[in-house]
Every structure is written in structure tokens, then in C-alpha cells.
N, C-alpha and C positions, 0 to 999 in steps of 0.2 A: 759538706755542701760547697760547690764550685761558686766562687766569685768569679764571672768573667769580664776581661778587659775588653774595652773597644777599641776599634780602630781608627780608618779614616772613615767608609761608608758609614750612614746613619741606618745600620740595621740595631737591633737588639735581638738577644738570648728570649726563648720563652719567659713569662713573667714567672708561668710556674716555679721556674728552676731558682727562684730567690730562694733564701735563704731562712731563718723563722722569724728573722726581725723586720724580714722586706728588702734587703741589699742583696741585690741583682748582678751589678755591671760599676763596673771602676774604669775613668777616663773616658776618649772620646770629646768632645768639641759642644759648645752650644748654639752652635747654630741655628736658622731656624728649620731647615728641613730635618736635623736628628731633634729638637725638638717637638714640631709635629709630630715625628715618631714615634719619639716617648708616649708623650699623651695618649695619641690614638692605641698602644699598647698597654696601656692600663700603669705606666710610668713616671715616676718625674725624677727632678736632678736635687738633691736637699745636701750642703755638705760646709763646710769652716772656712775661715782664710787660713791657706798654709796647708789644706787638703787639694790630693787629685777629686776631678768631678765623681761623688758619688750614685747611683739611679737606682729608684725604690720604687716599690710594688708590693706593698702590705698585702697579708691577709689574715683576721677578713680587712676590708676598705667600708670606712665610714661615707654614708651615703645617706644625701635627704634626695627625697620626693617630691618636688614642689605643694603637691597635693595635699602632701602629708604635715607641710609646714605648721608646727604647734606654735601660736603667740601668746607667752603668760599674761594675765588680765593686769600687771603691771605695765609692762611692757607697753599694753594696748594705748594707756590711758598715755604715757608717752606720746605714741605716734598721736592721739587725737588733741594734744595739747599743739601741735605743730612745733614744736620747741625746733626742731633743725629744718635745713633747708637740703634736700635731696639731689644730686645728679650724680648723670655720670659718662666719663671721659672724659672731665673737665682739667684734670688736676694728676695724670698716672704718674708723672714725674715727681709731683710731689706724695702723694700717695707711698709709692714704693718705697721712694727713700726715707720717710715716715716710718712703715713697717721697718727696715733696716736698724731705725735707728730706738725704736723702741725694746726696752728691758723686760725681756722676758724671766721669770723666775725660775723655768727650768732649764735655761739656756746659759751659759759663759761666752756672750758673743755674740755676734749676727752670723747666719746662716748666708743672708742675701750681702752676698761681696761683690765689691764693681762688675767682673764678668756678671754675673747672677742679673742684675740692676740692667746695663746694658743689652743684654740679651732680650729682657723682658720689654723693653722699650723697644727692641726691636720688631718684636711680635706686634705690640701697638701699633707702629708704626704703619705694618702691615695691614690692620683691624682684626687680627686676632685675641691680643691680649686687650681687656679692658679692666676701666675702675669704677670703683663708685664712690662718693662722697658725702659726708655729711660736713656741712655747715653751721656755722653760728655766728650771727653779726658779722657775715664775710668772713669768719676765719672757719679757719679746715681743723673741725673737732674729733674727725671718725673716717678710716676707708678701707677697703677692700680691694683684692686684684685677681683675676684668673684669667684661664685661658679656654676662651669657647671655639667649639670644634661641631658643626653640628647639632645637635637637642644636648650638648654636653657640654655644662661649665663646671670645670676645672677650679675649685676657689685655690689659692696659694697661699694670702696670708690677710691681716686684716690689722688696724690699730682703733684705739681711743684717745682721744684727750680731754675728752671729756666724759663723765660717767653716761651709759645708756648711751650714745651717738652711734656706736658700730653696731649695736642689738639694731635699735631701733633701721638701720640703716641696713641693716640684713633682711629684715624684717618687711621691708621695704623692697628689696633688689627682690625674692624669691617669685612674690606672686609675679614683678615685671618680668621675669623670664619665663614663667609659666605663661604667662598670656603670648609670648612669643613662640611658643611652641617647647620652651627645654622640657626636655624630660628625668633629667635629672641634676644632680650639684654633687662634685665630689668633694668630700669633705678633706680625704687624706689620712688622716690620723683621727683614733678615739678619743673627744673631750667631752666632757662632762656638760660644757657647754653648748656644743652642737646637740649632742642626746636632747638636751631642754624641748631645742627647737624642733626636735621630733626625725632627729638623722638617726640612722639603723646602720647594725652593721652588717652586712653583705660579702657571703664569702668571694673570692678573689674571683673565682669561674665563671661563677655567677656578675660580677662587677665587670668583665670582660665581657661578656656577652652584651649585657646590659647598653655599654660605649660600643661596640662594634653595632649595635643595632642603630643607636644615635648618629653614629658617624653617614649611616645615610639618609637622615633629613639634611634638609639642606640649609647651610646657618645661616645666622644672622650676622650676616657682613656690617663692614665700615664702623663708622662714628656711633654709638651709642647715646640718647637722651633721654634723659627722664621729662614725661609731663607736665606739665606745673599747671597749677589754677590761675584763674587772673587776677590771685588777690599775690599771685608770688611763693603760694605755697605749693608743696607738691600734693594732687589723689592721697588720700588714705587708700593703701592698696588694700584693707581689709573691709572692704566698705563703712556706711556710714555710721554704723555703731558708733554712741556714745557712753562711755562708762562714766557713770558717775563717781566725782572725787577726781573727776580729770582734773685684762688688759691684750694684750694682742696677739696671737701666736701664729702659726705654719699649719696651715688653716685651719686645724682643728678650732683654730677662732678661740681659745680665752679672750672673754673680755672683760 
């Protein structure tokens, strides 16, 4: 199987032509226009400090549905406790470097290295990349990051610091993009964790089509905000059911 290197244009190889672990394309630059590129190719950039940039395209690609999103009846009684406080685009700086710095158990390392970090902020900067947040007495207990394109977000990576804040805070982001139109969330990699929440895995051809179809709705630009009530909390995005008795990875999302 061909690894191919990139150059200076932001073209890539078919995604087909990866490899059986998903390693596509070695080098090339992060900019945001070979960025955008990845994405919209069914792409991203996952790789070590002390490595050239690597670019993956699994297959199959783990993928939720907004529609499809499962909440376990734990989980629910969380969101109706109001325990956190939701937004988002509040905090990507801190967010990312959060995910960074958090220990992953299958990892020796952080994947997201200053380039990686910078980059992503770049995208921000633009309104492409966004975060989300979960809160607790003002402090940042839980967040999220991806890159939306279209009816397509892109998740990257997510943290907790506190037990339940990035479920509950997923749990949270899925229906608010569904009501804007996404039509999909890519997950990236298979966890056990996303499975929960009702992501499936989608072969590669199939996952390709899917983003090429999204890529022409038209996104959702700029600043991102979540709702809040006037009591300071945020909508229960799963309506108003109440039940009675009311860690972080590369987006497969352990938490």
C-alpha cells in the first residue's frame, strides 16, 4: 500500500488509496486552505511531537446521526439536574489546550502539538473551528472541539474534569446542531463510547458521499451560542422529561 507525501498545493490522494489503518498522505503544511481540504475529503491530520504531519481516513468512519442520538436514562437525569452550565465558543483556547493536556490511557503523549493547537485556532478565528463547554461554578469542568463544514461537524477531541460534564455536554451540542440543520457528526475512530450514544460505523464510500452531500448546505458561519433560560441555565435539549431520582480522547470521545 502507497503512502503518499504531499507537497506545497493543498491537493490530496484519493481517500480510497489509504492504507488498512487509515494512513493516507505524510507531510504537507496546516494551513487553513489544505485543511479545509482534508475535511471536505473525508480527512484529518492525527500524528506525535517529533513526527512529520500524518492524514487519516479510516474505514469504516464512526458516525452519529443527530436523529439517531441515544441518551442513557442516567445520563438524562444529569442534564435535568442542571448540574453544568452549557456554551459555546466561549473558551476554544482553553478547551483545546485542555484536550492536549489531558492523559489518555491509550496514548504515550499528546497528539495535539503547538502546530496542531495553533492551527485549530486558526480555523476559529476564521468561524470554522468551534467549542463547547461545560461549566461548574465558573470553572471549565468538560469540552469539545471540531470543525464544521456545512451540515458537517467534524468532532476532534473532547475532555472532562469532572465525571459526566463532556457526556452530559455532548449530549447537549447533538440535538443544537440538529436544529441547525447538521446532518451529521463525525466521530473518527471506533469507541465504545460514542457506540453508547448511538454512532454507527459507516463504510468509507459511503462516509464520503454522505460529506460531499453536506458540504452543499450552506453552514453555519461565525460565533456560535448556546441558549440559556432566564434562570441562567441552559434548554434541556431533550425536552422536558423528568426522571425520577433526578476521560477524553481523538474524538472517539472516551470519557
Amino acid at each position: 500500500m502507497t503512502i503518499y507525501r504531499l507537497f506545497d498545493e493543498p491537493v490530496f490522494p484519493d481517500a480510497a488509496e489509504a492504507d488498512p489503518d487509515g494512513l493516507l498522505a505524510i507531510g504537507g503544511d496546516l494551513s487553513p486552505r489544505r485543511l479545509v481540504s482534508a475535511y471536505a475529503h473525508g480527512i484529518f491530520p492525527w500524528y506525535a511531537a517529533g513526527s512529520p504531519i500524518l492524514w487519516w481516513s479510516p474505514d469504516p468512519r464512526l458516525t452519529l446521526f443527530p436523529a439517531e442520538l441515544h441518551v442513557p436514562h442516567s445520563l438524562r437525569r444529569v442534564l435535568n439536574a442542571r448540574r453544568f452550565r452549557f456554551s459555546l465558543d466561549e473558551a476554544f483556547g482553553e478547551v483545546i489546550r485542555a484536550c492536549a493536556q489531558t492523559a489518555r490511557p491509550d496514548q504515550d503523549g499528546t497528539w495535539l502539538v503547538p502546530d496542531m493547537i495553533h492551527a485549530y485556532e486558526t480555523l476559529h478565528a476564521m468561524g470554522l473551528a468551534h467549542s463547547a463547554e461545560a461549566w461548574r461554578d465558573g470553572r471549565l469542568v468538560g469540552g469539545l472541539y471540531g470543525v464544521a463544514l456545512g451540515a458537517v461537524f467534524f468532532g476532534e477531541s473532547m475532555f472532562h474534569a469532572e465525571p459526566d460534564a463532556s457526556k452530559a455536554l455532548f449530549a447537549t451540542l447533538a440535538p443544537w446542531l440538529a436544529a441547525r440543520g447538521c446532518q451529521l457528526i463525525d466521530c473518527q475512530q471506533t469507541t465504545a463510547h460514542m457506540l453508547r450514544f448511538g454512532a454507527r460505523e459507516v463504510p468509507r464510500r459511503d462516509f464520503l458521499g454522505l460529506v460531499a452531500r453536506g458540504l452543499c448546505v450552506n453552514a453555519l458561519t461565525g460565533t456560535w451560542r448556546m441558549e440559556e433560560q432566564s434562570d441562567g441555565g441552559c434548554a434541556n435539549p431533550l425536552g422536558s422529561e423528568v426522571i425520577p431520582g433526578a476521560q477524553g480522547s481523538k474524538t472517539g470521545a472516551n470519557t
